[in-house]
Each structure stands twice: as structure tokens, then as C-alpha cells.
TORPA-505836 format. One line per field, with one value per atom (N, C-alpha, C, O): residue number from 1; residue in three letters; atom name; x, y, z. Coordinates in nm, 3 decimals. Layout:
k = NUM,... $
r = ALA,... $
a = CA,... $
u = X,... $
v = Y,... $
w = Z,... $
***
This chain:
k = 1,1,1,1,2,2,2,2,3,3,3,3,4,4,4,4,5,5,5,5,6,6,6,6,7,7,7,7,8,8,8,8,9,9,9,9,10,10,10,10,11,11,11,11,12,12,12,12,13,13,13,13,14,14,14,14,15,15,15,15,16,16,16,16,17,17,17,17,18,18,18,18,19,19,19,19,20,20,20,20,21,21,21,21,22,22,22,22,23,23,23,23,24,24,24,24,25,25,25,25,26,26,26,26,27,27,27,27,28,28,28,28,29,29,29,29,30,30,30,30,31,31,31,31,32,32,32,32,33,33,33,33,34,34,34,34,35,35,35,35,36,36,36,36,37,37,37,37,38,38,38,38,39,39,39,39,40,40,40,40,41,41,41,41,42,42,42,42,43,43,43,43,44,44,44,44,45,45,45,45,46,46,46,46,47,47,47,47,48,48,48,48,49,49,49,49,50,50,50,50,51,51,51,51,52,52,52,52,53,53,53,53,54,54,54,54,55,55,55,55,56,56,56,56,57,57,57,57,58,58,58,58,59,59,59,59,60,60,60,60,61,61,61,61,62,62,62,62,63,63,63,63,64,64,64,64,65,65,65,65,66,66,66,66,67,67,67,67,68,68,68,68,69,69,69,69,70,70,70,70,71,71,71,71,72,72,72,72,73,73,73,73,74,74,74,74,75,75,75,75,76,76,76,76,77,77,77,77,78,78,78,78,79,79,79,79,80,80,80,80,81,81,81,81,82,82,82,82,83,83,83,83,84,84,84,84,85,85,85,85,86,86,86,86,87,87,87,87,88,88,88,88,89,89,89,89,90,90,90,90,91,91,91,91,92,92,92,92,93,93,93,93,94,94,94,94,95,95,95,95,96,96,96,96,97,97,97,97,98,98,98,98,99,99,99,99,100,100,100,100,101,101,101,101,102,102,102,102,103,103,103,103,104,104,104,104,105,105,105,105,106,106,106,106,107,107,107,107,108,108,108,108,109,109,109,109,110,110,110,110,111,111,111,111,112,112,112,112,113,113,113,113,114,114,114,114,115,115,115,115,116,116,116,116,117,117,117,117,118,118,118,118,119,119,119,119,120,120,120,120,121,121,121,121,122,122,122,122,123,123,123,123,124,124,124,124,125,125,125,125,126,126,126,126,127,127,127,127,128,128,128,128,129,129,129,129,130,130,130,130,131,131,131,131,132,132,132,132,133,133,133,133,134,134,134,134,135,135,135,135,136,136,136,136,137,137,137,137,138,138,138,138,139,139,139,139,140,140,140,140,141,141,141,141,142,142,142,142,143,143,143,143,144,144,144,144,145,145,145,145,146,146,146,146,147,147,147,147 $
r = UNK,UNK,UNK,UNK,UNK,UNK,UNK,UNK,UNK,UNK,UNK,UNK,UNK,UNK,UNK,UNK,UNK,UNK,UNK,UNK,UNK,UNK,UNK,UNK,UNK,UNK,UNK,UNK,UNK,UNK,UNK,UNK,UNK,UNK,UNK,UNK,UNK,UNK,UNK,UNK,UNK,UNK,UNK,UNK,UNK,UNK,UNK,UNK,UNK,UNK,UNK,UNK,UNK,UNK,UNK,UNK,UNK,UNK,UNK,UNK,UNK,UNK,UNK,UNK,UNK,UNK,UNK,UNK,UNK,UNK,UNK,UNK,UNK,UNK,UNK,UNK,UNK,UNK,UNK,UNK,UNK,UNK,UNK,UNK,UNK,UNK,UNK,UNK,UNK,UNK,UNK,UNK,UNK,UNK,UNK,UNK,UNK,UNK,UNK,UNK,UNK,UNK,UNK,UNK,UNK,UNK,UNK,UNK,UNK,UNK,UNK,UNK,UNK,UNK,UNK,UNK,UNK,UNK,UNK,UNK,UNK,UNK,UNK,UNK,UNK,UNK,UNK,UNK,UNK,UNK,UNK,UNK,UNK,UNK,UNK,UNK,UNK,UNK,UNK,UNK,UNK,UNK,UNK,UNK,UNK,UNK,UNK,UNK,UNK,UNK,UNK,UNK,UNK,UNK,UNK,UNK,UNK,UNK,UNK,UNK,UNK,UNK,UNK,UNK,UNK,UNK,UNK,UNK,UNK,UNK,UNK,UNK,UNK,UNK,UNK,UNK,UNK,UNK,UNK,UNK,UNK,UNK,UNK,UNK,UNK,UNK,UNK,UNK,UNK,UNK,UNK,UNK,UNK,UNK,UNK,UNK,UNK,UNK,UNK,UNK,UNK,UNK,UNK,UNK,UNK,UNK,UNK,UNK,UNK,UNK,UNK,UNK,UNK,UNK,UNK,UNK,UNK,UNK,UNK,UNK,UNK,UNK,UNK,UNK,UNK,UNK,UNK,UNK,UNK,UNK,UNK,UNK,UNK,UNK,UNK,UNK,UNK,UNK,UNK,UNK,UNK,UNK,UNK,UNK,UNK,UNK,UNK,UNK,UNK,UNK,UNK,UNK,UNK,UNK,UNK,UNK,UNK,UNK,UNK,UNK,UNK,UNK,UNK,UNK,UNK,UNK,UNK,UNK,UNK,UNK,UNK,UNK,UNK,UNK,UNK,UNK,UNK,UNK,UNK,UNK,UNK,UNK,UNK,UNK,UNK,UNK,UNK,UNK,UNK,UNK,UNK,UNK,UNK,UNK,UNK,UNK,UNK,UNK,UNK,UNK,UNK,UNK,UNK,UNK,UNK,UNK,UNK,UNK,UNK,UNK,UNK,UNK,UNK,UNK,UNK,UNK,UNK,UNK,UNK,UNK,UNK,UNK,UNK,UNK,UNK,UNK,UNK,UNK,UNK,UNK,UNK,UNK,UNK,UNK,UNK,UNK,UNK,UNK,UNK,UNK,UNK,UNK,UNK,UNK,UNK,UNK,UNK,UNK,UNK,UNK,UNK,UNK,UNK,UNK,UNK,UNK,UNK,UNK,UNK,UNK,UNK,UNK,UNK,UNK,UNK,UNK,UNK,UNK,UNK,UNK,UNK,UNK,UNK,UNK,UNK,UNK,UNK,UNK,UNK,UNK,UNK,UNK,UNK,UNK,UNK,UNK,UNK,UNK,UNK,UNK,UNK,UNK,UNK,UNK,UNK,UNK,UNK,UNK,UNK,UNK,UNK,UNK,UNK,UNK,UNK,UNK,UNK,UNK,UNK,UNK,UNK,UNK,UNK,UNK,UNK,UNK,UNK,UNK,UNK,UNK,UNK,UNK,UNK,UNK,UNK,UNK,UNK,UNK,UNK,UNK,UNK,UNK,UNK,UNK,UNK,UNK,UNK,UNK,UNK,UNK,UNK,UNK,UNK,UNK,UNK,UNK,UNK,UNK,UNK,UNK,UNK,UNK,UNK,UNK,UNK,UNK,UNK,UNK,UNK,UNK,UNK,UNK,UNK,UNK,UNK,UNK,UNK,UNK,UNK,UNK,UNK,UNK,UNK,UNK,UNK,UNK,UNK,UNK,UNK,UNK,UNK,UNK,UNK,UNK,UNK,UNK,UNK,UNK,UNK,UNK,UNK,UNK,UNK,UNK,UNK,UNK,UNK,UNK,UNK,UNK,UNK,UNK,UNK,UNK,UNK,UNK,UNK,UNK,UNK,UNK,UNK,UNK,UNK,UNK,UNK,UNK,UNK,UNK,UNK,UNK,UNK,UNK,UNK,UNK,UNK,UNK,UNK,UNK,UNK,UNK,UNK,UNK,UNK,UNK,UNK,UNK,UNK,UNK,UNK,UNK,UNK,UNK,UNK,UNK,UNK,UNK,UNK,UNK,UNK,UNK,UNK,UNK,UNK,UNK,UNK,UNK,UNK,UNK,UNK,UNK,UNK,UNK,UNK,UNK,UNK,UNK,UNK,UNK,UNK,UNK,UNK,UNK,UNK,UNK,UNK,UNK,UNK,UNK,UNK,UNK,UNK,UNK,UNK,UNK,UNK,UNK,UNK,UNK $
a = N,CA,C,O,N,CA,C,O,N,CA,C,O,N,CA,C,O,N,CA,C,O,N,CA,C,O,N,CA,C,O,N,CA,C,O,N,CA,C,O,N,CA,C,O,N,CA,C,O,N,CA,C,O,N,CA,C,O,N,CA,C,O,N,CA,C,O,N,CA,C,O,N,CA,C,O,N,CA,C,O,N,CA,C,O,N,CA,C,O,N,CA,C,O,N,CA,C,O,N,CA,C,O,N,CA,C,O,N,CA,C,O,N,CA,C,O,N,CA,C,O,N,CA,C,O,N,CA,C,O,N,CA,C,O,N,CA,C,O,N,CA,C,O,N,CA,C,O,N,CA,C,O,N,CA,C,O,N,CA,C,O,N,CA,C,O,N,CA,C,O,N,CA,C,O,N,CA,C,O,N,CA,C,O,N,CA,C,O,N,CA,C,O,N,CA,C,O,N,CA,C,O,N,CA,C,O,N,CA,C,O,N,CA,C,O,N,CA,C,O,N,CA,C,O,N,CA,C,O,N,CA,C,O,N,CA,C,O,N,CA,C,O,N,CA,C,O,N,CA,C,O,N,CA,C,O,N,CA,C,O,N,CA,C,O,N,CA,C,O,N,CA,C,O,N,CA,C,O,N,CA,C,O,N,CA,C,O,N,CA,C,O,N,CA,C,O,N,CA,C,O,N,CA,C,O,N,CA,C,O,N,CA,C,O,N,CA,C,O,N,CA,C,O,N,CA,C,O,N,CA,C,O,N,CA,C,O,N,CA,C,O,N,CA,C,O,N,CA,C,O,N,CA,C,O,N,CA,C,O,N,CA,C,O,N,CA,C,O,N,CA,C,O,N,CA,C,O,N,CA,C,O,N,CA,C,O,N,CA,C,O,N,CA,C,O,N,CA,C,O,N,CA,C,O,N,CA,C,O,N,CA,C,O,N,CA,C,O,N,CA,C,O,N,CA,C,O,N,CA,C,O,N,CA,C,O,N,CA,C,O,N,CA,C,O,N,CA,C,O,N,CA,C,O,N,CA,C,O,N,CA,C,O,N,CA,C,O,N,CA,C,O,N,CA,C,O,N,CA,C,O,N,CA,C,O,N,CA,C,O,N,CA,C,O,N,CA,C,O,N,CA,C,O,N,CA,C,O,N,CA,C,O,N,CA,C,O,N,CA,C,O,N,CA,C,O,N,CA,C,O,N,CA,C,O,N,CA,C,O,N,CA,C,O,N,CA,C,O,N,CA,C,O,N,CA,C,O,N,CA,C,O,N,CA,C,O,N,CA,C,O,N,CA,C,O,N,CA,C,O,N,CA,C,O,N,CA,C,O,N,CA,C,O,N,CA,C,O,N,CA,C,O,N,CA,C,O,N,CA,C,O,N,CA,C,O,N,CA,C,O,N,CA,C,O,N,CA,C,O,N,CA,C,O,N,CA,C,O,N,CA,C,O,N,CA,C,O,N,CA,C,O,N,CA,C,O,N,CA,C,O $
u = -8.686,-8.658,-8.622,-8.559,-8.660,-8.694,-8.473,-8.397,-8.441,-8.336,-8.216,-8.141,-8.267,-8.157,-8.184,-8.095,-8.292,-8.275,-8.223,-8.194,-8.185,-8.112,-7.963,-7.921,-7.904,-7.813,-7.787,-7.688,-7.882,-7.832,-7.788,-7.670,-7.898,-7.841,-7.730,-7.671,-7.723,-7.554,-7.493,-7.455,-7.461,-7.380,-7.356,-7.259,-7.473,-7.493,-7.432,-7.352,-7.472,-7.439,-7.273,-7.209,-7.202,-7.078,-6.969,-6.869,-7.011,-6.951,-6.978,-6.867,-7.048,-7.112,-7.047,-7.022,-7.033,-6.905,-6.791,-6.732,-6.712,-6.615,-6.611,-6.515,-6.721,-6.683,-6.631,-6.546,-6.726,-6.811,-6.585,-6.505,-6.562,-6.414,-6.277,-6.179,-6.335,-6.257,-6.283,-6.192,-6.411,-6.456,-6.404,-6.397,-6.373,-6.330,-6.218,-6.183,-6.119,-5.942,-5.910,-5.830,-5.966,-5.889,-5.991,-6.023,-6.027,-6.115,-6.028,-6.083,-5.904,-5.840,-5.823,-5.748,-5.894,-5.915,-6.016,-6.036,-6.135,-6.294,-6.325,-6.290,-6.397,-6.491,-6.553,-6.591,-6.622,-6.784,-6.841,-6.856,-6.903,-6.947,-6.960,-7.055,-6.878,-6.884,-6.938,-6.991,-6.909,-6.993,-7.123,-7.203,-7.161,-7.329,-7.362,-7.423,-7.319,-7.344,-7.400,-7.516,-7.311,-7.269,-7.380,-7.475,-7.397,-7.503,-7.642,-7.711,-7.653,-7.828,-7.831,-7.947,-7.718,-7.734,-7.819,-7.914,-7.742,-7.762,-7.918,-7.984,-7.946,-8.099,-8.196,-8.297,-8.160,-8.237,-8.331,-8.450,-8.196,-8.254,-8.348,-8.421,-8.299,-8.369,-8.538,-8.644,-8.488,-8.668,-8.753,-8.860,-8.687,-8.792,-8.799,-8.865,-8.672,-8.726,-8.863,-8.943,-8.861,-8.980,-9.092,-9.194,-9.099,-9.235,-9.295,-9.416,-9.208,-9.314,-9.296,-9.373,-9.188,-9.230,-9.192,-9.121,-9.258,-9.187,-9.117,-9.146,-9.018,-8.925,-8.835,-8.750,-8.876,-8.809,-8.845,-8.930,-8.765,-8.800,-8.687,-8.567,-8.755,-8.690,-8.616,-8.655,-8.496,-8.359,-8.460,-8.566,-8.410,-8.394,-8.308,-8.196,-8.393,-8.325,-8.143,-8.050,-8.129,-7.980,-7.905,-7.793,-7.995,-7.900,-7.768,-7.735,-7.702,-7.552,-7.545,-7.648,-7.484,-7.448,-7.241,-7.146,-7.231,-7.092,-7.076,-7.143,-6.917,-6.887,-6.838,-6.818,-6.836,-6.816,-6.970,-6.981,-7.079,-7.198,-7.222,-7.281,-7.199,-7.203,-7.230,-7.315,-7.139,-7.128,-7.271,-7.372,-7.241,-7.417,-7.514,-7.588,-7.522,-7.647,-7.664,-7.758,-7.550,-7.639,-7.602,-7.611,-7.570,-7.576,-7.738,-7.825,-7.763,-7.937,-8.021,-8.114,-7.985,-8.053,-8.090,-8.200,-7.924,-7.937,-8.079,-8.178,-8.037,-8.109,-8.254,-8.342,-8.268,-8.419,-8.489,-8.594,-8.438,-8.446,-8.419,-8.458,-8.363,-8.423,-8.478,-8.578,-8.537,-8.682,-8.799,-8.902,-8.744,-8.894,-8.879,-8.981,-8.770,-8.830,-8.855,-8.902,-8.811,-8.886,-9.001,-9.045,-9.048,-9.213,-9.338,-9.459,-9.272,-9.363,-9.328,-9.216,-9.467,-9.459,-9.416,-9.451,-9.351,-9.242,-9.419,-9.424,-9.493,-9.588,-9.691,-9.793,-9.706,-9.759,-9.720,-9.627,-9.830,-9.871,-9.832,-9.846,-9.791,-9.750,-9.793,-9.765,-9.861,-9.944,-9.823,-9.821,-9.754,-9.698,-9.677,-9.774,-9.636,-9.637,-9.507,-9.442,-9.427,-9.295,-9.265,-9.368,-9.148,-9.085,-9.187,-9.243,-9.195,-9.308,-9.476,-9.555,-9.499,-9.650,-9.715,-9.838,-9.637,-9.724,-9.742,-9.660,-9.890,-9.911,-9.856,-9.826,-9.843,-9.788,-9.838,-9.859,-9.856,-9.873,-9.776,-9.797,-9.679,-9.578,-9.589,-9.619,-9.549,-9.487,-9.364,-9.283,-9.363,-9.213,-9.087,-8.970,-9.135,-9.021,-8.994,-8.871,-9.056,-8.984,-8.925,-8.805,-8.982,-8.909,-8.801,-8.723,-8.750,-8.664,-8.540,-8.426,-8.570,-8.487,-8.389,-8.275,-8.528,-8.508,-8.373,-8.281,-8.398,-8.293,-8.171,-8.077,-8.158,-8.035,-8.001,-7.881,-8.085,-8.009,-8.015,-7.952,-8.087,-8.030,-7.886,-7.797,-7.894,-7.707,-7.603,-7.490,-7.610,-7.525,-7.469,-7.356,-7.584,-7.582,-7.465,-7.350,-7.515,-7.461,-7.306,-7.204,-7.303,-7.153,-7.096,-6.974,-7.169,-7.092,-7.009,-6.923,-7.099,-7.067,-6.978,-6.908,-6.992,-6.862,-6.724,-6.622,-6.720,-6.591,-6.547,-6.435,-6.620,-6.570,-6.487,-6.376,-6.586,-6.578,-6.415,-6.324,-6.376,-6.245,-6.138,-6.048,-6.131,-6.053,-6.023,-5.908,-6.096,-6.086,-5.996,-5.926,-5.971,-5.922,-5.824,-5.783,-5.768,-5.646,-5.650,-5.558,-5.786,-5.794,-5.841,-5.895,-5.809,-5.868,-5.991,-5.996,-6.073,-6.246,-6.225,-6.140,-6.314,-6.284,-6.394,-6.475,-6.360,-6.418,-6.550,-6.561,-6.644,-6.793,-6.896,-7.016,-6.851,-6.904,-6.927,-6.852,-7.085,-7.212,-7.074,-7.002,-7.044,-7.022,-6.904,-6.892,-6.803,-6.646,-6.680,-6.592,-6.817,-6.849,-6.907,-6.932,-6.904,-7.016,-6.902,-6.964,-6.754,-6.639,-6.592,-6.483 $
v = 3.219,3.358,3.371,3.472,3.253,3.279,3.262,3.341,3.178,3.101,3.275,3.338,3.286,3.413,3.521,3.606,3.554,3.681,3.646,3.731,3.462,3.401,3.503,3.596,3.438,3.425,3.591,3.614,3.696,3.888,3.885,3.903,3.858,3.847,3.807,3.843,3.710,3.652,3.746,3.821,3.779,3.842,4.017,4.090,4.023,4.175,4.186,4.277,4.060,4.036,3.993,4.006,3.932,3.906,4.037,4.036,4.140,4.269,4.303,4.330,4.327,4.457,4.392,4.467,4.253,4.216,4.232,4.222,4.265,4.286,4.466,4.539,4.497,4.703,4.742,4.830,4.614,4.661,4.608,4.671,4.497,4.514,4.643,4.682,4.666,4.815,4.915,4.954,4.937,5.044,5.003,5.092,4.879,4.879,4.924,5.000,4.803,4.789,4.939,4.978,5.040,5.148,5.280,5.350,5.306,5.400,5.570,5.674,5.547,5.669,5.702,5.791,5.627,5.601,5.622,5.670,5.545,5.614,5.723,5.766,5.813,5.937,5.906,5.789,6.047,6.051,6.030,5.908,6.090,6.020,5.861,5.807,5.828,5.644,5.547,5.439,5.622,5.573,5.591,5.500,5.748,5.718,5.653,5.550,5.705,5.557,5.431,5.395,5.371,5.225,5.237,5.172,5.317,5.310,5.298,5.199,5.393,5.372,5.280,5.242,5.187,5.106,4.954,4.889,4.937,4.911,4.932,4.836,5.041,5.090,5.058,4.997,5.109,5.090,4.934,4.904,4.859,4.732,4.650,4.552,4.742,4.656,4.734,4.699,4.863,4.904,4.793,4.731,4.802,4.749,4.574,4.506,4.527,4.403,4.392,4.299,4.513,4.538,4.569,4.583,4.586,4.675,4.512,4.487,4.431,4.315,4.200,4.105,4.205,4.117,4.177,4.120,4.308,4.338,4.244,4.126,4.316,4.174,4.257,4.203,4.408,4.425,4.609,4.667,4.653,4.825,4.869,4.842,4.947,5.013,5.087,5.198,5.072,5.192,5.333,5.318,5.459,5.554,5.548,5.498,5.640,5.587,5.638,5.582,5.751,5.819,5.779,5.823,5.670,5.678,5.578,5.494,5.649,5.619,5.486,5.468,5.424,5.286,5.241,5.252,5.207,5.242,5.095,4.996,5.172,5.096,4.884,4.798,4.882,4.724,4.696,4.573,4.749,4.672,4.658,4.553,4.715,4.712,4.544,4.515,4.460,4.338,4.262,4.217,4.267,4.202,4.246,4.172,4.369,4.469,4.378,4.301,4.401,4.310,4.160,4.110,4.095,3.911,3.927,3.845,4.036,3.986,4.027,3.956,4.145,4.197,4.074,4.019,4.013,3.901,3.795,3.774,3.729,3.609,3.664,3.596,3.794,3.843,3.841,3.778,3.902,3.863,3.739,3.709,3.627,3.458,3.452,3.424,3.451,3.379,3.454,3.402,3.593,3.634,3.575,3.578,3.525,3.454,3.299,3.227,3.260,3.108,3.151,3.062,3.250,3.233,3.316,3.290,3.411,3.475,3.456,3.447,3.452,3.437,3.571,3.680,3.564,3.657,3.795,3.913,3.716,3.843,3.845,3.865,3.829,3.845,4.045,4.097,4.089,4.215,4.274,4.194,4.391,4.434,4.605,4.683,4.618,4.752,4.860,4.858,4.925,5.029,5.185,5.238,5.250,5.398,5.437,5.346,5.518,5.587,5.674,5.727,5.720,5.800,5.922,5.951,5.992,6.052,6.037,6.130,5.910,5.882,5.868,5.859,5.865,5.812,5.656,5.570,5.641,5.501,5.425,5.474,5.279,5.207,5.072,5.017,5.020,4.866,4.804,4.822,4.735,4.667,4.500,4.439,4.473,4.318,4.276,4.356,4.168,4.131,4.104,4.116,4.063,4.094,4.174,4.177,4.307,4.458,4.483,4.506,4.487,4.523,4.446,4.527,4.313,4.273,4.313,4.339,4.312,4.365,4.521,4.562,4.565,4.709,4.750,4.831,4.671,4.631,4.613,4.680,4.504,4.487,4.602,4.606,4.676,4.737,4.900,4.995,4.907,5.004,4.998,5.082,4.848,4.888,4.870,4.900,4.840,4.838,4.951,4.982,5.013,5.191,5.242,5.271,5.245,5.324,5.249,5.315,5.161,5.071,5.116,5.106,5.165,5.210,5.382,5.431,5.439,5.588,5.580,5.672,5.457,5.438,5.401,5.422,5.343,5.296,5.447,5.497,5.475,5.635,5.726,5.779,5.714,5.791,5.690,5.771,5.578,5.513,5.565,5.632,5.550,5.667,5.729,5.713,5.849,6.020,5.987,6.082,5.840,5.902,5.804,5.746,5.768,5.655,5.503,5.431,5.476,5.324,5.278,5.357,5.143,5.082,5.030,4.936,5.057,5.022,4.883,4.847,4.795,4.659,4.668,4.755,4.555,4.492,4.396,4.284,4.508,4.407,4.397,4.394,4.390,4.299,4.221,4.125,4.230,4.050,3.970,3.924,3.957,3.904,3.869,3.747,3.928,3.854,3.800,3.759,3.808,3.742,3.570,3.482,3.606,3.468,3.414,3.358,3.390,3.355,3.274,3.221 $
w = -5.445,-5.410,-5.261,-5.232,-5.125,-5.035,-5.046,-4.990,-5.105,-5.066,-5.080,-5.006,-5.220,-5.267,-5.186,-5.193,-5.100,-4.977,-4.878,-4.795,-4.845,-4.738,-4.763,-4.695,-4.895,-4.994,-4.934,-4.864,-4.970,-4.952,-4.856,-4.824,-4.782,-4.594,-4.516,-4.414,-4.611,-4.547,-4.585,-4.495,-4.705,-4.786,-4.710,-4.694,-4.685,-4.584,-4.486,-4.463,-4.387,-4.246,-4.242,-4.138,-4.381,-4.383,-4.369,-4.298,-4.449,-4.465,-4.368,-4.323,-4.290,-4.194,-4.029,-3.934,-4.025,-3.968,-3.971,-3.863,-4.094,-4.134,-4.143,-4.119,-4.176,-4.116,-4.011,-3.997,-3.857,-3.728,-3.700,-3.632,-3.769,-3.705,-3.717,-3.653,-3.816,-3.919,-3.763,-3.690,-3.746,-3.687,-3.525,-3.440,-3.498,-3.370,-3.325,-3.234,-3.483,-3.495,-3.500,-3.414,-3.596,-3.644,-3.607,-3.702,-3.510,-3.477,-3.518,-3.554,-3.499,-3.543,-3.723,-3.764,-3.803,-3.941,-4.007,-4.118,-3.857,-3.907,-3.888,-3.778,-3.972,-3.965,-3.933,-3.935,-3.859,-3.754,-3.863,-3.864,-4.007,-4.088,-4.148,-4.206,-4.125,-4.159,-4.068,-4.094,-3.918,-3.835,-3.822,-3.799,-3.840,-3.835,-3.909,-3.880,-4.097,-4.170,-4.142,-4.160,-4.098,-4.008,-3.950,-3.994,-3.843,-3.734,-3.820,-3.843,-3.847,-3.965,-4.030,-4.047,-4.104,-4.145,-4.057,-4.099,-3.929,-3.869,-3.778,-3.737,-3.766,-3.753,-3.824,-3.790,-3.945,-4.045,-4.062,-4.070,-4.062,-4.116,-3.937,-3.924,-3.843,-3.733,-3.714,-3.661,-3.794,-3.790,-3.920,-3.917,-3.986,-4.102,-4.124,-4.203,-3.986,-3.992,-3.867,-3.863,-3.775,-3.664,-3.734,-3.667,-3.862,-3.911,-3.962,-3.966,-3.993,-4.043,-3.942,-3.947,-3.841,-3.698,-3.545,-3.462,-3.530,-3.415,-3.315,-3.298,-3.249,-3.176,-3.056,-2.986,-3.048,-2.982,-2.986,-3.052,-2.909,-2.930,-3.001,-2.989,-3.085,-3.233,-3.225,-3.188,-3.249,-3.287,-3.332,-3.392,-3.296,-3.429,-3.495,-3.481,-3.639,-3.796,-3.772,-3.830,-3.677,-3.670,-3.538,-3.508,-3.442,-3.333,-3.362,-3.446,-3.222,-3.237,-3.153,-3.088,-3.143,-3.089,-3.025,-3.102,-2.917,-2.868,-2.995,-3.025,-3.047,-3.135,-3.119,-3.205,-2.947,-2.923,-2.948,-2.955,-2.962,-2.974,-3.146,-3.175,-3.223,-3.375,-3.444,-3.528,-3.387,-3.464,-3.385,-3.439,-3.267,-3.186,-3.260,-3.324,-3.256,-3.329,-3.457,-3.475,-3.552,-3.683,-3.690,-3.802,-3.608,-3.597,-3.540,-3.571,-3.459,-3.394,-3.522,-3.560,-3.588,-3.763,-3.803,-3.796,-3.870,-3.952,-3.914,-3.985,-3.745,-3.714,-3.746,-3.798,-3.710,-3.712,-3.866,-3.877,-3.974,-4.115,-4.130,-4.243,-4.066,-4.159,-4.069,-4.135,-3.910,-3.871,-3.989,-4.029,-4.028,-4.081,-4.232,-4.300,-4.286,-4.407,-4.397,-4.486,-4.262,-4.242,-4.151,-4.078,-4.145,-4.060,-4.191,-4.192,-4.286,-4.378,-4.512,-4.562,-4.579,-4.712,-4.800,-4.756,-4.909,-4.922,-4.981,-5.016,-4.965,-5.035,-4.965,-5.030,-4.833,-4.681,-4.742,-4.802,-4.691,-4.695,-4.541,-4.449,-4.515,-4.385,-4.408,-4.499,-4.301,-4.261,-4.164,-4.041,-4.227,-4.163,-4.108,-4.162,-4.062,-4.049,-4.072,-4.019,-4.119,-4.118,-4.021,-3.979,-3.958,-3.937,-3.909,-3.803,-4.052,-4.067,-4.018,-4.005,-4.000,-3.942,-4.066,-4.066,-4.197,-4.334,-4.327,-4.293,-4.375,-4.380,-4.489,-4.598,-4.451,-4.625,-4.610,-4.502,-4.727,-4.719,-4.854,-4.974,-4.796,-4.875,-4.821,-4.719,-4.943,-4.938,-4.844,-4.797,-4.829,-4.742,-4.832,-4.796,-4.959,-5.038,-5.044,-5.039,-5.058,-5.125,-5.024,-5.034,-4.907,-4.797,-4.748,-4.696,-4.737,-4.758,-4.865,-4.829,-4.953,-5.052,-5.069,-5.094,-5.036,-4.999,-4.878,-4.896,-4.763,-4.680,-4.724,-4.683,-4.829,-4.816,-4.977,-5.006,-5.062,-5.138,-5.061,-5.107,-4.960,-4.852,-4.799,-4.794,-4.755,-4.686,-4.788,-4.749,-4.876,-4.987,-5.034,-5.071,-5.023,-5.078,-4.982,-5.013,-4.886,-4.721,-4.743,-4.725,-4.769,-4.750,-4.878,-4.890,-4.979,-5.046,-5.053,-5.126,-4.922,-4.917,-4.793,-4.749,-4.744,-4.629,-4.688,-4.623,-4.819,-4.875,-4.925,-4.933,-4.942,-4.996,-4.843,-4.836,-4.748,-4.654,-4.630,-4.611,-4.629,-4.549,-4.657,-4.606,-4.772,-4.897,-4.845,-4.805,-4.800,-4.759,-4.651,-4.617,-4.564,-4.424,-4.442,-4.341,-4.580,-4.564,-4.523,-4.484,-4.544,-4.493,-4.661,-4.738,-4.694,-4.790,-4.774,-4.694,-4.815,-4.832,-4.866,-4.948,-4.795,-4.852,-4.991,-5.023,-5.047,-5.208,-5.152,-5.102,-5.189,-5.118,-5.238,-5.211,-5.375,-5.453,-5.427,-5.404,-5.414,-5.487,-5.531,-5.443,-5.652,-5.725,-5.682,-5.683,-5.641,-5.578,-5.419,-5.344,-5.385,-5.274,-5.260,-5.178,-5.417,-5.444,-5.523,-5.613,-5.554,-5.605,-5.518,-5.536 $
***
């Protein structure tokens, strides 16, 4: 299991390279919507890789990021999600608070997982959002990724 969340991650970190260039090359193409997108996506996954190894001070879930930092932002995501699946066991328990200040205790799998079917989601309301503005959404099927 440890190998196939390697396997998401790449697969995450491959696209979200390939957006962070969309969003550089064609800025007159992206919507302010696709970018925050982008951006939370980006947030997102650096809070909840901090909730099971802090490593650094935490994005908010909506901040904005100048669009030349986008691709750094998730190559440091990525590296940060495989030290934490080569330093924790995927069912190492992690004590958290939300946003909200609600408490939780999850696994590192779920939360891993959760990650990457978080940005999937978001990447999928950004292919929509590049439609609306005349750009072609790239094809970020699992499955034509792993072809």
C-alpha cells in the first residue's frame, strides 16, 4: 500500500506541474477561480501533510501564492508526503485540530489518501474552469497516466 500512495503522489505531483505551467504560460486563459483552486490545492495538501509531520508554517486553506512559486510549492508537497511515508506507518494514528479548532484522530493512510482524492476533485473543477475560458483541460486520468 505504502508503494501505491508513492505511485498517487507522483501521479498528483506530475499534473499539478503540468497546471503550475498552464497557469504561468497562459495567465490570460486562467480564471481567478482556477487559480484559487490551484492555490488550495496546493494548501491543502501542505496543511495535512503538517498535521502528521509538521515541517514548516502552514499555508491557509484559501491563500493565494504569486503564480512563479506554484511548481516549488508542490515539488516541496510531494518530497514532504514520501519522507512521511518512509518515516510512518501507514496506520500511525495522528492527533489533530481543524480550521475550525475541531479535534480528530485519523490514520496516515486516510489522510494521505484523502490528499490526493482532494486534489483530483479540485483538478477536476479546474478542467472545467479552463473549458469556460478556451483552454483545453489536460487528460489527468489514473489510468491514461499509468499507460
Amino acid at each position: 500500500m505504502e508503494q501505491f500512495l508513492k505511485e498517487l503522489f507522483e501521479y498528483s505531483h506530475h499534473f499539478n506541474q503540468k497546471l503550475s505551467d498552464i497557469f504561468i504560460d497562459r495567465p490570460d486563459k486562467t480564471s481567478e477561480k482556477a487559480v484559487k483552486l490551484f492555490n488550495h490545492i496546493l494548501n491543502a495538501h501542505q496543511i495535512w501533510n503538517n498535521r502528521i509531520h509538521p515541517e514548516q508554517s502552514t499555508f491557509g486553506v484559501w491563500e493565494l501564492h504569486d503564480i512563479k512559486d506554484l511548481k516549488s510549492i508542490d515539488k516541496t508537497n510531494y518530497e514532504h508526503s514520501l519522507q512521511i511515508l518512509d518515516k510512518f506507518a501507514l496506520y500511525d494514528h495522528v492527533e489533530y485540530t481543524n480550521t475550525k479548532g475541531q479535534p480528530f484522530n485519523k490514520n496516515v493512510l486516510n489522510i494521505c489518501f484523502h490528499i490526493i482524492n482532494h486534489s483530483t476533485y479540485h483538478r477536476g473543477q479546474i478542467a472545467t474552469e479552463f473549458r469556460l475560458n478556451g483552454l483545453e483541460p489536460l487528460v489527468t486520468d489514473y489510468i491514461h497516466y499509468k499507460s
